[in-house]
N, C-alpha and C positions, 0 to 999 in steps of 0.2 A: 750670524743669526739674521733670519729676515725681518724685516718691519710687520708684518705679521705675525711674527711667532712674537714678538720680544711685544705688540700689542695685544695678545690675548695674556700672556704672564703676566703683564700690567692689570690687567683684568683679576686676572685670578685673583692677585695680590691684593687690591684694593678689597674682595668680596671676602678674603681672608678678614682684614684689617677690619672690617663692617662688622664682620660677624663676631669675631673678639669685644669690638663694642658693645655690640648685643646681649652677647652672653657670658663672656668668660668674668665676671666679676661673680653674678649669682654663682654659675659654678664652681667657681673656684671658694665661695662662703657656703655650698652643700658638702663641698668635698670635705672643707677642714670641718662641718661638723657632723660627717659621719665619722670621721677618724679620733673625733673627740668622742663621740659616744661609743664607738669599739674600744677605744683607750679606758671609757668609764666603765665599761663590763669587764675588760682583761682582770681590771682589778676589784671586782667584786660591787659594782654599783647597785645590781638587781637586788642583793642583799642589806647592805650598810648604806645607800641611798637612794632608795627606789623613789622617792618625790621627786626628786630633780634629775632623774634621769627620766622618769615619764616625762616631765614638763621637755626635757631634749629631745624626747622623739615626739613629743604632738608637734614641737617648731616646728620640727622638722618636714612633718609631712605638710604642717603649713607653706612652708615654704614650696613644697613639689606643687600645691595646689595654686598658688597665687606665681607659679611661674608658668603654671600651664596656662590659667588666664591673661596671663601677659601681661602681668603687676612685678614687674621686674624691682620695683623699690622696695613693695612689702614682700618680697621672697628674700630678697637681700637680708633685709632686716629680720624677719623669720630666722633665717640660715645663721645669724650674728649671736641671734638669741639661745636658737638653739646650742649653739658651742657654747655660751654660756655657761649653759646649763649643765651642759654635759662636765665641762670642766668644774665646776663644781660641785657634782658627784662625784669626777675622779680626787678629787680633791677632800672630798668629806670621807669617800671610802677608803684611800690608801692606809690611812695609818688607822685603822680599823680591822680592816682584812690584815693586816701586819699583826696587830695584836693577838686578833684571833690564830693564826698560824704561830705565831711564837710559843703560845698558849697550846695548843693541841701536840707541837712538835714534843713542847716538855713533857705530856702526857704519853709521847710514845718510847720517848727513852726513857722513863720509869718503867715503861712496860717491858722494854727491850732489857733492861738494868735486871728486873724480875728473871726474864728467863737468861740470866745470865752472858749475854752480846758482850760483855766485855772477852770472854774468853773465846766463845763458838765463832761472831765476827769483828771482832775488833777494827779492824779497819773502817766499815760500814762506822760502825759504833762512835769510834772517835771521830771520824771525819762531822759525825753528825752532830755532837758536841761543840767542837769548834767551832764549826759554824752557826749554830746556836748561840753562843757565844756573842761572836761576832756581830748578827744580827741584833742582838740587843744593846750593843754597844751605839750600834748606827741609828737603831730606834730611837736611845737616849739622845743623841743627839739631832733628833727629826729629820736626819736622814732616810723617810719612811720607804720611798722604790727603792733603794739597794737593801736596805734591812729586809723588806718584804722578798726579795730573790735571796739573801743566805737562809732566810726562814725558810722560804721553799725547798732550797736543798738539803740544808737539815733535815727535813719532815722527809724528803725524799732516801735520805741514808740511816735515819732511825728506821722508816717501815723497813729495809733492805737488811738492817741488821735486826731486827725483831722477825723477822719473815725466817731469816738463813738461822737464828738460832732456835724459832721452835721448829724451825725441819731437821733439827740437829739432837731436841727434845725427844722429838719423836720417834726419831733414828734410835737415840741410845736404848728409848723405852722397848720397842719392838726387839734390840740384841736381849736386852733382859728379859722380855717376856719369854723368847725363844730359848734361852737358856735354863729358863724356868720349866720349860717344857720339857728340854732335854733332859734336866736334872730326875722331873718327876720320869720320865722313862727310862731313864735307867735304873731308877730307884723303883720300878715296878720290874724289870726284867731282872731287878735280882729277886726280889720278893717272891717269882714265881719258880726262878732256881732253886731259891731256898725250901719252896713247896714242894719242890719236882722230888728235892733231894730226902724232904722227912715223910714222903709217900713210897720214899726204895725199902 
């Protein structure tokens, strides 16, 4: 390589290293707390803690503000704050949004239980059970993010089996109606035999 080439790579390198100085600490304290306030919504913050999650996105945009001004210490500090914050909505919300899911799940396999899902989809039906189950087991133990995903699935296989047995409902209802029908038509094509035949 020439003393030239291997002198401007020196360069580059150094403007690299400058510029890491410069910025990669703010950014690298905006990154982790957008990812902490997506992480605080994934699990229901806008609901279960909408305070501290607003206070996570005013930091936040505080911090965009005071890094465009070239207050690289209070964006920092901003960006600190903000993940804070944000963490503790995800924090206040998880085992919240948990309850509520575990909570509405069992509300739908009593309804799925009504229209009978043990028989029409039982596989749905029990998988959702179980994991119902499950999930409360891991609640009790403040396991709250994996109880909150068997909640979710539960809820996910109670609608599926509540879905497939009143389309199942439905099904039988409609062979009955239609038989009802049949039944009265042929119980009037004899009614008119029977006329045809006391008019000979």
């Amino acid at each position: 390589m020439k003393k030239k080439d291997t002198f401007r790579l020196l360069i580059l390198f150094s403007a690299i290293i400058f510029a890491s100085c410069q910025f990669d600490a703010p950014i690298r304290e905006l990154s982790d707390a957008k990812a902490a306030i997506s992480n605080a919504e994934k699990y229901g913050a806008e609901t279960y803690a909408p305070e501290e999650l607003e206070a996570a996105k005013t930091a936040i945009v505080e911090s965009h503000t005071q890094l465009k001004d070239d207050k690289k210490s209070e964006a920092v500090k901003s960006a600190v704050d903000a993940k804070t914050a944000a963490d503790a909505a995800y924090e206040k919300s998880l085992p919240l949004i948990t309850d509520a899911t575990i909570k509405n799940t069992e509300i739908i396999i009593e309804e799925a239980d009504n229209a009978n899902a043990e028989k029409y989809s039982p596989e749905s039906y029990n998988s959702a059970k179980t994991l119902l189950d499950e999930a409360k087991t891991l609640y009790a133990s403040s396991s709250f993010k994996d109880a909150y995903h068997k909640a979710e699935g539960a809820e996910e296989q109670a609608i599926l089996a509540k879905t497939d047995s009143l389309k199942n409902i439905m099904d039988l209802e409609l062979r009955i109606e239609n038989i009802d029908t049949e039944i009265l038509r042929i119980a009037d094509n004899k009614g008119n035999m029977y006329a045809a035949d006391e008019l000979k």
